[in-house]
C-alpha positions in Angstrom: -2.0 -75.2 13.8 -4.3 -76.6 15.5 -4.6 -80.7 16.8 -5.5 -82.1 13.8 -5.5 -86.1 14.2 -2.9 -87.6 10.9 -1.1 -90.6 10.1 2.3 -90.9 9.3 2.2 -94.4 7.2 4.9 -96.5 5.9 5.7 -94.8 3.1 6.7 -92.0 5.5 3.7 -89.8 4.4 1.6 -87.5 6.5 -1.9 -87.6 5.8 -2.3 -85.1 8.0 0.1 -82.8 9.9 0.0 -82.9 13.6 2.9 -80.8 15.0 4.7 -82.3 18.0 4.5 -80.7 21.4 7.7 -78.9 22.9 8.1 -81.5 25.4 7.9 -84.1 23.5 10.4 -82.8 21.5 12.7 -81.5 23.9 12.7 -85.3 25.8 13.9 -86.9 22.2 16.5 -84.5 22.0 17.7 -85.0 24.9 17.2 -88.8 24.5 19.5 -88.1 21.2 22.1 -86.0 23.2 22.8 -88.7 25.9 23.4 -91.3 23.3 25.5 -88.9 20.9 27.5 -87.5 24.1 28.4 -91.0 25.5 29.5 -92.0 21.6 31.5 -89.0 21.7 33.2 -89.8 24.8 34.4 -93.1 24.5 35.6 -92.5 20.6 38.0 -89.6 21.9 39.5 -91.6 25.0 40.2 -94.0 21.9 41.5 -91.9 19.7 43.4 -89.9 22.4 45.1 -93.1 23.6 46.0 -94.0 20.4 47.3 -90.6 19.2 49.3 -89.8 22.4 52.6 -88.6 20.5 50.4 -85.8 18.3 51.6 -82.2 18.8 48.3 -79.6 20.5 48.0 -78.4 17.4 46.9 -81.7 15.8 45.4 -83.0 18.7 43.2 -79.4 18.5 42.3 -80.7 14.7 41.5 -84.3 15.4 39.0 -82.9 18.3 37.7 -80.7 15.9 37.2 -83.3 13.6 35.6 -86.3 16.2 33.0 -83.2 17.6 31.8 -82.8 13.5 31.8 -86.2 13.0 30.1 -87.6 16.0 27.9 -84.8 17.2 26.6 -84.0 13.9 27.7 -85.7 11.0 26.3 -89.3 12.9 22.7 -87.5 13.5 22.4 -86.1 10.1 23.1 -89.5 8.6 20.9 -91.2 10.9 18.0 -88.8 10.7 18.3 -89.5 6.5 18.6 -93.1 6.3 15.9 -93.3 8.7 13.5 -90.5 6.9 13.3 -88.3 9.4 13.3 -90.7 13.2 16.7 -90.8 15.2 16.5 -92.6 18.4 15.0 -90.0 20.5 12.2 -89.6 17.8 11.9 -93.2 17.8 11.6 -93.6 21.2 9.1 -90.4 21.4 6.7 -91.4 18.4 8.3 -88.5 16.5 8.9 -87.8 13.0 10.5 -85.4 10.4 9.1 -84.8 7.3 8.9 -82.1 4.9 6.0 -79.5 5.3 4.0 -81.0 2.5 4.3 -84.5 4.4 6.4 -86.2 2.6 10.0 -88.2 3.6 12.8 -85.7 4.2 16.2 -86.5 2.4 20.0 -85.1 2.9 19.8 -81.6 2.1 16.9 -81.8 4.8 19.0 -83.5 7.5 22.3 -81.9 6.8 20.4 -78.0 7.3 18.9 -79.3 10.7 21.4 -80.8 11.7 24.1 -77.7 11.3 21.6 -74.9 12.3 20.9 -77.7 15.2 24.5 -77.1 16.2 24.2 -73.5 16.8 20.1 -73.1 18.3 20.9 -76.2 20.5 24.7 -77.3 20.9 26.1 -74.0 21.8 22.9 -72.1 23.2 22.2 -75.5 25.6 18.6 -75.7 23.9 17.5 -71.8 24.6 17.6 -70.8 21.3 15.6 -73.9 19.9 12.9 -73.2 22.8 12.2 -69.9 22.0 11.8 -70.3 18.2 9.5 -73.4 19.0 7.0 -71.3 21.4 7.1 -68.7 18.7 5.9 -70.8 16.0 2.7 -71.6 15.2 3.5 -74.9 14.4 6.0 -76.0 17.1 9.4 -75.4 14.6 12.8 -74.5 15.4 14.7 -72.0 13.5 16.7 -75.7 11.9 12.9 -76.3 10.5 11.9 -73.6 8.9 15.2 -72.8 6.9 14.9 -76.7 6.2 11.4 -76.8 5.5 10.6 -79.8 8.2 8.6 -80.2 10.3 8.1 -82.9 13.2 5.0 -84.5 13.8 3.4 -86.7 16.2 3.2 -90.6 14.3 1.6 -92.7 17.2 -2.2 -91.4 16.5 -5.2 -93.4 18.3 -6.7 -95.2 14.9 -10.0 -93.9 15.5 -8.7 -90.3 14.9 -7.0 -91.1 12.0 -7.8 -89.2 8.7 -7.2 -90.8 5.2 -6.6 -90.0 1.8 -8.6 -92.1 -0.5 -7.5 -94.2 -2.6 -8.1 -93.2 -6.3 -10.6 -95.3 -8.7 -8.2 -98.6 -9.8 -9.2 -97.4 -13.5 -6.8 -94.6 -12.4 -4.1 -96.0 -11.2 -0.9 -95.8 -13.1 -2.9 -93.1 -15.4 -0.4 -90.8 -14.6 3.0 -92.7 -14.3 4.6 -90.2 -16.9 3.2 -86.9 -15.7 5.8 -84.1 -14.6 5.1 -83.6 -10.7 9.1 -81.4 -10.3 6.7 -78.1 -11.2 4.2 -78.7 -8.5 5.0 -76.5 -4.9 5.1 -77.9 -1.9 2.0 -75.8 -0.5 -0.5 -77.2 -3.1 0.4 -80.5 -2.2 -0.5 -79.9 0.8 -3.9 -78.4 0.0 -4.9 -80.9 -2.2 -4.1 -83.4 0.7 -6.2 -81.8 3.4 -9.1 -81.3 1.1 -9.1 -84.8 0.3 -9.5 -85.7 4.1 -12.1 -83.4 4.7 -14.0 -83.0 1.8 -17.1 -85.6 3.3 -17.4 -82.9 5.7 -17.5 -80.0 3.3 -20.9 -78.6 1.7 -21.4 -80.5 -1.5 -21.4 -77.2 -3.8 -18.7 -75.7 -1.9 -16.7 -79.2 -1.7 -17.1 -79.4 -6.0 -15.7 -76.1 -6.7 -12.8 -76.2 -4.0 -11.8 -79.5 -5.8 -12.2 -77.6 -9.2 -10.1 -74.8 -8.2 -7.3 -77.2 -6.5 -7.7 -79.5 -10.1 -7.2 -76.6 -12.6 -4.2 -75.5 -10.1 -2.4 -78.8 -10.6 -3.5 -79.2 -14.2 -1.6 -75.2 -14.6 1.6 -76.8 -12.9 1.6 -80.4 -14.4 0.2 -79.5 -18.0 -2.5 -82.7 -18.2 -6.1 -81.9 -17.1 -8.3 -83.9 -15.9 -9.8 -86.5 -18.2 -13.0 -85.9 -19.9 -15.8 -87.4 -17.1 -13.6 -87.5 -14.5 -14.7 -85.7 -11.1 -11.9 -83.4 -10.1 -11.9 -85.1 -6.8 -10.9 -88.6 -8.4 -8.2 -87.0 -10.6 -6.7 -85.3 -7.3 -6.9 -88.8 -5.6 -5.0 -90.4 -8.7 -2.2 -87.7 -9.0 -1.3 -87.7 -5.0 -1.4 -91.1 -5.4 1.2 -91.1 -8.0 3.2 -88.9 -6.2 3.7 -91.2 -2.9 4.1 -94.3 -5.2 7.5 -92.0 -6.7 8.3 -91.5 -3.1 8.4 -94.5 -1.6 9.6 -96.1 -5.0 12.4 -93.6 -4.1 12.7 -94.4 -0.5 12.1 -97.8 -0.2 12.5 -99.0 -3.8 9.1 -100.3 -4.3 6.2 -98.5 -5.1 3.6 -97.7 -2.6 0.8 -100.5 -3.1 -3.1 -100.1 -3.9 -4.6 -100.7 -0.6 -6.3 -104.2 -0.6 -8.9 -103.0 1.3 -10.2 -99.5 0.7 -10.5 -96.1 3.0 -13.7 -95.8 5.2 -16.3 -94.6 2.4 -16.1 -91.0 1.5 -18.3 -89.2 -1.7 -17.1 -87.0 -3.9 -18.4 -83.8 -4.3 -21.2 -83.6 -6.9 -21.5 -80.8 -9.7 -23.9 -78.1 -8.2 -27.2 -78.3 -9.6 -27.2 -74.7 -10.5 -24.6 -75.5 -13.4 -25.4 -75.3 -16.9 -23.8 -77.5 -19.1 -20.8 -76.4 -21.1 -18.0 -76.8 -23.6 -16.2 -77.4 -20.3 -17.9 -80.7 -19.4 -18.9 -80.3 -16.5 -18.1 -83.9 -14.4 -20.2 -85.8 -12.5 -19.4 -87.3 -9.0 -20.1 -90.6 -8.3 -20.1 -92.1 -4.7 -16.9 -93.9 -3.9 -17.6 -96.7 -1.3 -15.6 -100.0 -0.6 -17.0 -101.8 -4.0 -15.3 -99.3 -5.8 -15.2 -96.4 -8.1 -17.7 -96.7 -11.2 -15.8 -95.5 -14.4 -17.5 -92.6 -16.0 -18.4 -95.3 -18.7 -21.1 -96.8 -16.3 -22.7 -93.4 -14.7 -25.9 -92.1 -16.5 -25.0 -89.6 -19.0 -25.9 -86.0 -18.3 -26.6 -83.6 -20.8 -23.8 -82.4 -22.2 -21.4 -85.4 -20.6 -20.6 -88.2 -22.9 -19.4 -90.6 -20.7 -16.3 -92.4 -22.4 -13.8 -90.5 -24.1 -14.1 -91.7 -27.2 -16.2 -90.1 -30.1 -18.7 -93.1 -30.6 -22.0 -93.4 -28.7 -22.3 -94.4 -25.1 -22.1 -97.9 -23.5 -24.9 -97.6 -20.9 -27.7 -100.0 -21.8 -26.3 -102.2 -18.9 -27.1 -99.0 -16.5 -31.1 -99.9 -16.7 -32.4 -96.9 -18.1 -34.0 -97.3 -21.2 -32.3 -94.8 -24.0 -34.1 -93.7 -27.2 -33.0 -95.4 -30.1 -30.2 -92.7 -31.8 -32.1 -93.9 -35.4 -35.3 -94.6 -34.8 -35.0 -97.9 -35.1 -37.3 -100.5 -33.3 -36.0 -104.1 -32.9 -38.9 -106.1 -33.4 -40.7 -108.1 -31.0 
């Protein structure tokens, strides 16, 4: 992959996945193994003195037992309550998170952390090398049977890329919608299209969105709602999903952003397309004052722009609509 500028934010979230470099990497591990080796020493001069009377045999067990529990059973907790930064990482601008972007948990650490003991305890690192100049993305052999990854966080905000923020009349739309179904890969091409779709030809950019929309509609059973751009409903859903994460992580739901994303536009329906039973939806711009509700666009032909069966609220719009009856107020 190549560099692709992301932000990890505080919900632990990639926006965008930008794979560490092997030295980076390697300096926070050995930042990691200092620490962990100097723990590891003073706890068994400790526990040594204090167990001087055990047989070898039990002494054997107990340095068993210390080498498990400080080498690798600290680092794995570490790396989980932390989501994915130990010291080294922290010190490095380093983080792990899954390959769709999101937090790691336990089953995450804990299969890093004991492949870790083979590809870097007891191969000194060689192992872990290799597989990281192998791989595309930079990942150890502990990543990819994990499903991690580890990603720069401290980005130059000017090459930061966002995900917008869905249209407030969205949020919490979809608080009850089944996300366990969804795979970790669409996530993440939902999320990269989102970043780049301003820089995406409008016709192409409407039916990548529709493709990626019916894909998550097929995996969460709820389609989009009448008049709502495909773009806008993948906004609203990714949302949902990081407000379940960091609910998850950090027992609060991810805010709506006060102030929203630098301006982007959602791709509009081509012009080439016909209305249909499908209903086709429009794409309004989505700029800092907001996303209009479908109930305030013009209606096309074939769009009715609420959801409901009566007729359309849109004399506030300043176009001038014939009269359904024929009915002229008088003057």
């Amino acid at each position: 992959m190549s560099g692709v500028s992301e932000l990890v934010t505080g919900e632990a979230v990639a926006l965008e996945l930008r794979p560490a470099k092997l030295p980076s990497r390697a300096l926070a591990v050995l930042i990691d193994l200092v620490v962990a080796f100097a723990v590891y020493i003073v706890v068994t001069i400790a526990v040594v003195a204090a167990t001087a009377s055990l047989d070898d045999a039990a002494s054997a067990a107990l340095a068993v037992a210390l080498f498990l529990l400080v080498l690798v059973g600290i680092p794995i907790a570490v790396e989980t309550l932390s989501h994915g930064r130990s010291l080294g990482k922290l010190a490095c601008g380093l983080r792990v998170v899954r390959d769709d972007g999101g937090p790691i948990r336990f089953r995450h650490a804990l299969v890093r952390g004991a492949v870790g003991v083979v590809e870097i305890l007891m191969t000194f690192g060689v192992v872990a090398c290799i597989a990281s100049l192998v791989s595309a993305r930079g990942r150890r052999i502990g990543d990819v049977f994990a499903g991690t990854l580890v990603v720069r966080e401290r980005v130059p905000a000017g090459q930061a890329s966002f995900v917008p923020a869905p249209p407030p009349w969205l949020v919490g739309r979809f608080a009850e919608l089944d996300l366990s179904a969804v795979p970790e890969g669409l996530w993440l091409a939902v999320r990269q299209y989102l970043t780049r779709m301003g820089q995406l030809d409008p016709q192409v950019g409407w039916h990548m969105a529709e493709g990626l929309a019916a894909d998550l509609a097929a995996r969460t059973g709820t389609p989009a709602p009448p008049g709502v751009p495909p773009a806008a409903y993948l906004a609203a859903v990714v949302h949902e999903r990081q407000s379940r994460e960091a609910q998850r992580a950090f027992g609060a739901p991810a805010p709506y952003p006060a102030a929203p994303y630098p301006a982007a536009s959602y791709p509009a329906a081509p012009a080439s397309a016909a209305p249909s039973s499908a209903a086709p939806r429009p794409a309004p711009a989505y700029g800092p004052a907001g996303y209009a509700p479908p109930a305030d666009t013009g209606a096309e032909p074939g769009i009715s722009p609420g959801s409901g069966p009566g007729p359309a609220s849109g004399s506030g719009s300043g176009k001038a609509e014939p009269p359904a009856t024929g009915f002229v107020p008088p003057a």
